[in-house]
C-alpha positions in Angstrom: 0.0 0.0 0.0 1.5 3.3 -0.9 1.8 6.2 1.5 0.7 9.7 1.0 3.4 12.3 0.0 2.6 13.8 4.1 3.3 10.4 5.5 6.4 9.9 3.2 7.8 13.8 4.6 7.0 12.6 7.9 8.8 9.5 8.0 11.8 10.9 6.5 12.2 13.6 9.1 11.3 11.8 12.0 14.2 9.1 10.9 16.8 12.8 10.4 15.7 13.6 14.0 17.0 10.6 14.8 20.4 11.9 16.4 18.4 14.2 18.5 16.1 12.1 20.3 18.8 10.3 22.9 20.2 13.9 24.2 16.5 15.3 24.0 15.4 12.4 26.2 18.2 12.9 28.5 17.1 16.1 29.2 13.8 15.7 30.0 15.0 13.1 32.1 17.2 15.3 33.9 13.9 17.2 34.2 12.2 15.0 36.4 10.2 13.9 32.9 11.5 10.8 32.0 12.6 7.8 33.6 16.5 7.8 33.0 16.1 3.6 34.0 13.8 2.6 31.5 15.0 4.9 28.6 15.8 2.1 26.1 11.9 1.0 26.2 11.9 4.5 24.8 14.0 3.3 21.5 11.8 -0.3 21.6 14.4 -2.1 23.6 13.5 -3.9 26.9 14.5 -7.1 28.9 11.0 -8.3 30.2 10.1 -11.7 27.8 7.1 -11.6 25.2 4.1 -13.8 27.6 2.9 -17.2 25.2 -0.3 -16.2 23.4 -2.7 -14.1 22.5 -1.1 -10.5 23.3 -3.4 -7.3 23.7 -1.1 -4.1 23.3 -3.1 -1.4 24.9 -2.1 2.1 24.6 -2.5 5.5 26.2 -0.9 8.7 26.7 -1.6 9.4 30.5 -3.0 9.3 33.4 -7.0 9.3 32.1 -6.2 7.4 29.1 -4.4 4.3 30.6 -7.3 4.1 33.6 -10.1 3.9 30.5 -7.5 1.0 29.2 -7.5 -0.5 32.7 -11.1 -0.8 32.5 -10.6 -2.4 28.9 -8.1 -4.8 30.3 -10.0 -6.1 33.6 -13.1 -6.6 31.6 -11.6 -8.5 28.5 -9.0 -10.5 31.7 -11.7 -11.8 33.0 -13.5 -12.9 29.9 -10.7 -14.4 28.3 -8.3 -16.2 30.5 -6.2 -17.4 27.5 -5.1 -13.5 26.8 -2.1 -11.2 27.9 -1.9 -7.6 27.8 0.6 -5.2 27.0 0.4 -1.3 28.1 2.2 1.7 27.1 2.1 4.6 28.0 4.3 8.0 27.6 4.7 9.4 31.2 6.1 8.9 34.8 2.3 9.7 36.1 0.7 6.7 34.0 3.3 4.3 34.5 3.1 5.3 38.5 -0.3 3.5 38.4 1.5 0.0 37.9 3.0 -0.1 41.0 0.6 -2.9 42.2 0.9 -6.2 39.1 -2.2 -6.4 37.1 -3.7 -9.7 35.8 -1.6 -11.1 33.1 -0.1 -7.6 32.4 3.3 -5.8 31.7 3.9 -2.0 31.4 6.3 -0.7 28.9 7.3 3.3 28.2 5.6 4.1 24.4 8.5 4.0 21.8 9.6 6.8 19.8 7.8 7.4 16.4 10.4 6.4 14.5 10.3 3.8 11.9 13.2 1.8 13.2 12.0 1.9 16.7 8.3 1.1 15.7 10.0 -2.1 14.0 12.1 -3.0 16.6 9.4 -2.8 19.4 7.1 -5.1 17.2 9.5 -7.5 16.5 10.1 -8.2 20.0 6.0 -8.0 21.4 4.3 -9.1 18.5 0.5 -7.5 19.5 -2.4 -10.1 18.1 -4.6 -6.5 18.5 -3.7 -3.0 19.0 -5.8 -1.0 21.4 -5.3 2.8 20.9 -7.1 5.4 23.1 -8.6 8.4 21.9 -6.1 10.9 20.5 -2.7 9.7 20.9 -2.5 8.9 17.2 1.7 8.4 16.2 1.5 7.6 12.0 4.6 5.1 11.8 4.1 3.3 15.1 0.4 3.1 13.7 1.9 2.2 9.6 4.2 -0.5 10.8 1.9 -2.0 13.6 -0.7 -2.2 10.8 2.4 -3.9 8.5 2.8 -6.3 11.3 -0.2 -7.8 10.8 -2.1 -7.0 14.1 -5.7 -5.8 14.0 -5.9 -2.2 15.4 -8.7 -0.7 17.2 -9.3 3.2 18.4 -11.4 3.7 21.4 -12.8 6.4 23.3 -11.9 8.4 20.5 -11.9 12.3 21.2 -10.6 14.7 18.6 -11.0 18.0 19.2 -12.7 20.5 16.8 -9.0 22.3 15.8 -7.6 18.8 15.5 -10.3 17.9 12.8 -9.8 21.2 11.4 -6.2 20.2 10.9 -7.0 16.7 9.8 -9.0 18.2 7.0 -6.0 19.8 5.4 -4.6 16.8 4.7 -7.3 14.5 4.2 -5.5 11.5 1.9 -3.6 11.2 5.3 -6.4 11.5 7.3 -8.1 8.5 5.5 -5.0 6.5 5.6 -4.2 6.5 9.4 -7.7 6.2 10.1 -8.6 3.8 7.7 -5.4 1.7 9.5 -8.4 0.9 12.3 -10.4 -2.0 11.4 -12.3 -0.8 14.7 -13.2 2.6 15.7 -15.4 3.7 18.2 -16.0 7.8 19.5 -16.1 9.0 22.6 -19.0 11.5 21.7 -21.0 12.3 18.4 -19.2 15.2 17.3 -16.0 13.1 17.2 -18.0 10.4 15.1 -19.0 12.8 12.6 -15.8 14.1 12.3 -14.2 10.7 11.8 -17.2 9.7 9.2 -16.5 12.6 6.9 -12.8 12.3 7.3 -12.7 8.5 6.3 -16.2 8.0 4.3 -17.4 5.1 7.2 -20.2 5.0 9.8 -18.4 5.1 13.3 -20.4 4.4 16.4 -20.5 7.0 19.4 -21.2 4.1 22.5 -20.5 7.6 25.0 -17.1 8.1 26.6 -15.2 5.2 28.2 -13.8 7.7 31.3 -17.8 7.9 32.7 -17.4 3.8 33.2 -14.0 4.8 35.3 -13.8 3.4 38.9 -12.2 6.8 41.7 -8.8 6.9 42.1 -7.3 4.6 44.7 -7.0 6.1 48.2 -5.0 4.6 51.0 -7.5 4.3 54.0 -4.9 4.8 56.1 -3.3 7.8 54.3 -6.3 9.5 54.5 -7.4 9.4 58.1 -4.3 10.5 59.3 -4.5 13.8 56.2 -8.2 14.0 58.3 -7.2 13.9 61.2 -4.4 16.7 60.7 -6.5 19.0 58.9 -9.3 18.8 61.7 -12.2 21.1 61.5 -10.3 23.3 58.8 -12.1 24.1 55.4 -10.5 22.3 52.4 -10.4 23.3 48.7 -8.5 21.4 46.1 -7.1 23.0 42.9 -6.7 19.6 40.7 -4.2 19.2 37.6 -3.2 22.4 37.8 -0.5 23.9 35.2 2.1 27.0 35.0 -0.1 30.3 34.9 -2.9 28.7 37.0 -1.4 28.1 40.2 -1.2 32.3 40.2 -5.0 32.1 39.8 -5.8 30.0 42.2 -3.9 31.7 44.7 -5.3 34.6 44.6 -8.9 33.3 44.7 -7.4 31.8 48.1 -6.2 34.9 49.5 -10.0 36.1 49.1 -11.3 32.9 50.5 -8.9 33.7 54.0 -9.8 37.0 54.2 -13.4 35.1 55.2 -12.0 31.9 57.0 -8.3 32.6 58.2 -8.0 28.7 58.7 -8.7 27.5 55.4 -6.6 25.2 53.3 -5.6 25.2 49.4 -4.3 22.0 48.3 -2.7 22.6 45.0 -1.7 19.6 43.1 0.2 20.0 40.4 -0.5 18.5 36.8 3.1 17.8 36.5 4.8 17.0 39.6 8.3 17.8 38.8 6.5 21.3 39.2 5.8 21.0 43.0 9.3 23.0 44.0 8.4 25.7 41.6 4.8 26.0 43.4 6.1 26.1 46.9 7.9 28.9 45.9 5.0 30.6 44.8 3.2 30.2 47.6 5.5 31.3 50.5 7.4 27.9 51.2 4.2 25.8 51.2 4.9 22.3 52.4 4.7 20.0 49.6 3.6 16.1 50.0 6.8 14.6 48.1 9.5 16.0 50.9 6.9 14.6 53.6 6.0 17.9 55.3 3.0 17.6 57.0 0.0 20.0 56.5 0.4 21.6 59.8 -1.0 25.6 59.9 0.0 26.3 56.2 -2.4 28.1 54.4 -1.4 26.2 51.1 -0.2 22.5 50.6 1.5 21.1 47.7 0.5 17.7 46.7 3.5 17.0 44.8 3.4 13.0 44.5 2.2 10.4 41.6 -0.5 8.8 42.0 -2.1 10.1 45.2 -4.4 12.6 43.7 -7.7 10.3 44.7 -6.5 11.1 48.7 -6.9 14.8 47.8 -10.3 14.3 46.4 -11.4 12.4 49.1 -10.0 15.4 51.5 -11.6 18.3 49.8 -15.5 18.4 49.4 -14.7 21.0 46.6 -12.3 20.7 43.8 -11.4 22.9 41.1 -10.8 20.7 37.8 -8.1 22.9 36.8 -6.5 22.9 33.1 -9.0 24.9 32.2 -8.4 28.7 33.3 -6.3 29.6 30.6 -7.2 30.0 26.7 -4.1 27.4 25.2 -5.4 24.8 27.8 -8.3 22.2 27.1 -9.3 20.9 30.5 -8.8 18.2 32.7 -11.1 14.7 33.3 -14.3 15.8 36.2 -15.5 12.5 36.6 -12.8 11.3 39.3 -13.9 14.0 42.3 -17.4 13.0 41.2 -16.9 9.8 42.1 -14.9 10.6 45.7 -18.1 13.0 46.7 -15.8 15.8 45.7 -18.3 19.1 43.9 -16.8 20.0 40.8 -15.8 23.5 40.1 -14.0 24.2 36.2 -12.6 27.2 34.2 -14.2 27.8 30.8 -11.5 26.3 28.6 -12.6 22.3 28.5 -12.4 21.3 24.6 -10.9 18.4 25.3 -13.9 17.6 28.0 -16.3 19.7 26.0 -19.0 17.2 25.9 -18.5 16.0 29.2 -18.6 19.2 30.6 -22.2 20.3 28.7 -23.6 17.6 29.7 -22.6 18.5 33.9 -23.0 21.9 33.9 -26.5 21.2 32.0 -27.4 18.9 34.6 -25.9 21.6 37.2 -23.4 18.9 38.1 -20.8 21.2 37.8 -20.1 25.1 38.2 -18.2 27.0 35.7 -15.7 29.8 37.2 -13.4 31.8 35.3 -11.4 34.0 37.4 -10.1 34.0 40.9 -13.2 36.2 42.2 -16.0 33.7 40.9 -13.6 31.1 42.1 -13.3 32.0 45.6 -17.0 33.3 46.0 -18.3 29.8 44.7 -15.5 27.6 46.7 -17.0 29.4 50.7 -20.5 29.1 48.8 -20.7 25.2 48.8 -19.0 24.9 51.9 -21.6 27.2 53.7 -24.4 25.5 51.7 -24.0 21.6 52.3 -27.4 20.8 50.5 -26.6 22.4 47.2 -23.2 21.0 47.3 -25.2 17.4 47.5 -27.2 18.3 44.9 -24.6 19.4 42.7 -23.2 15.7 43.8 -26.3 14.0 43.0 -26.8 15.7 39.6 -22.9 15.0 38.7 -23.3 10.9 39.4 -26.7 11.2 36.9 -23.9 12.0 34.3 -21.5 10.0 35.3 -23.5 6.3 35.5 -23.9 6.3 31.8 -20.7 4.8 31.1 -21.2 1.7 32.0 -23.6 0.8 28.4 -20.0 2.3 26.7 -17.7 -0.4 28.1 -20.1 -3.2 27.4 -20.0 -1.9 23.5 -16.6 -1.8 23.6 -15.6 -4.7 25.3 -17.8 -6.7 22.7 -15.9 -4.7 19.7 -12.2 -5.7 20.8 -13.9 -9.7 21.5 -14.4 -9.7 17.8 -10.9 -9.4 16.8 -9.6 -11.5 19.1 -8.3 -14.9 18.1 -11.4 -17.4 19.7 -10.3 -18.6 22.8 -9.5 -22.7 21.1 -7.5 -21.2 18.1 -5.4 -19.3 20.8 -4.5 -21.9 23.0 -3.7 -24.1 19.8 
């Protein structure tokens, strides 16, 4: 199958950029982004063996994306006993949630999107199905996984309206990548009709995969010592936040202790390596990853990987952040929904758009776009405790319809699977 003239460009430049990716990766690893142990699965190289059998390779970019593949995986583990599974993902904060073994499962660092690399990493795991999940979409690892013969499938798709708008520039690409998934199936209906007039196919919208997503762990023990620290103090939560927001958020705090001189920001960041930074900010705040306790502070910096459901849990109001500045898209809501946490967001949510209609429609969640309406609507819930339960209430309405989504799903992926006598043969 020939390749479009874009897809031919972009292969030769990514294989030019070659030379640059080792030093680049150093760096970030030096950065705190990157782990500097596991860099060669960055380049498709890696000691742990291939498992016998029918392998799912699952894939995500982060955090929310490798939890909707978790789902994915405990469903289809339990169903089929004869399979594997393979994740990747491209961060230290998704590969954080593998601390504890998974059924059948091994975690593996994304590799580069280089031809070469693409090969190499195939070679070795040999996927029976690719599992994508929806937007992290890399043109050779998807070409040569394609070439390898696996089936591929795209789930929980979500492109945003600029990213169609770009796809439609170049749409012979378009319709190649696309058309590389035998499967596809959209997180919402304005990414299915995007993908049906980009490719010329019917694609299903079965409703986003991240409403069907279990909370966040929390330690039971973790948290009742954070509660009993904190005592009777009010606690707010500025979730996921990024550079530029923290600055927002703090000042929406200052307001909020001009009112109640006891009250508690927790800010945690979206990128942890960001936590130092942060403290800074705000006044040497202790931060979570040098152990500090919460003690008088004003501010706390929850600094660590993989501990963001204890924060929820602690605050009965979070702010969904990601979303208070115009180049940001927003962050997943459903997570504080599901740890009884209200839900407060900035107005820039594309990424969430859909998700977001459908809350604040249901008033299941509060739009705030400055500090002002942030702080007014933060000591508003906590004065009102009915209206913050039925902002709760209206929120887990939304949030319950995910469950139809994974069933669709999960039957989808069964159908390219080997049957469960050819694979054991």
């Amino acid at each position: 199958m020939s390749l479009p003239f874009s897809m031919n460009v972009y292969r030769a430049v990514t294989a030019m950029a070659a030379p640059l990716t080792g030093p680049l990766l150093r760096w970030r690893a030096g950065a705190g982004k990157e782990d500097i142990a596991r860099l060669d699965e960055r380049f498709g190289r890696t000691n742990a063996p291939r498992p016998a059998g029918t392998l799912i390779w699952l894939h995500g970019a982060s955090v929310g994306e490798t939890r909707v593949l978790m789902q994915i995986h405990a469903a289809l583990a339990a169903q089929r006993p004869d399979v594997s599974f393979l994740f990747t993902s491209g961060t230290r904060t998704s590969a954080g949630l593998f601390t504890k073994p998974l059924t059948r499962a091994i975690h593996q660092y994304v590799p580069l999107d280089r031809v070469a690399v693409a090969q190499r990493f195939l070679a070795h795991w040999r996927p029976d199905v690719a599992v994508f999940a929806e937007s992290d979409i890399w043109p050779n690892l998807i070409e040569e996984t394609a070439r390898s013969g696996a089936k591929l499938a795209l789930v929980n798709a979500r492109i945003s309206p600029r990213s169609l708008a770009s796809w439609t520039r170049t749409p012979e690409t378009a319709r190649h990548l696309l058309g590389r998934f035998e499967t596809i199936l959209a997180a919402d209906p304005r990414t299915a009709e995007g993908i049906t007039r980009l490719t010329g196919r019917a694609v299903e919208a079965p409703g986003n995969l991240k409403l069907a997503a279990p909370p966040p762990a929390v330690d039971p023990a973790s948290l009742a010592a954070a509660r009993a620290e904190i005592g009777d103090r009010p606690v707010w939560l500025a979730a996921s936040t990024h550079a530029g927001e923290d600055e927002i958020v703090l000042a929406a705090h200052d307001q909020i202790l001009a009112a109640h001189p006891n009250a508690l920001l927790v800010i945690a960041p979206r990128h942890p390596e960001r936590g130092e930074a942060i403290a800074r900010l705000a006044n040497g705040a202790p931060r979570r990853s040098s152990r500090d306790g919460f003690g008088a502070a004003p501010v706390f910096i929850a600094d660590t990987i993989g501990e963001l459901g204890l924060f929820y849990a602690l605050a009965p109001v979070s702010l969904v952040a990601g979303s208070l500045l115009p180049e940001l898209k927003g962050h997943n809501p459903v997570e504080p929904v599901k740890l009884d946490s209200a839900v407060l967001t900035g107005p820039h949510v594309e990424s969430f758009a859909d998700t977001f209609a459908d809350l604040v429609a249901a008033h299941g969640a509060v739009m705030v776009p400055d500090a002002d309406a942030i702080a007014q609507m933060v000591m508003h819930l906590w004065r009102h405790e009915p209206e913050r339960r039925a902002l709760l209430e209206a929120a887990a309405g939304v949030t319950s319809r995910g469950g139809a989504s994974l069933e669709r799903t999960i039957a989808a992926l069964d159908h390219l699977l080997p049957d469960a006598t050819h694979a054991a043969a």
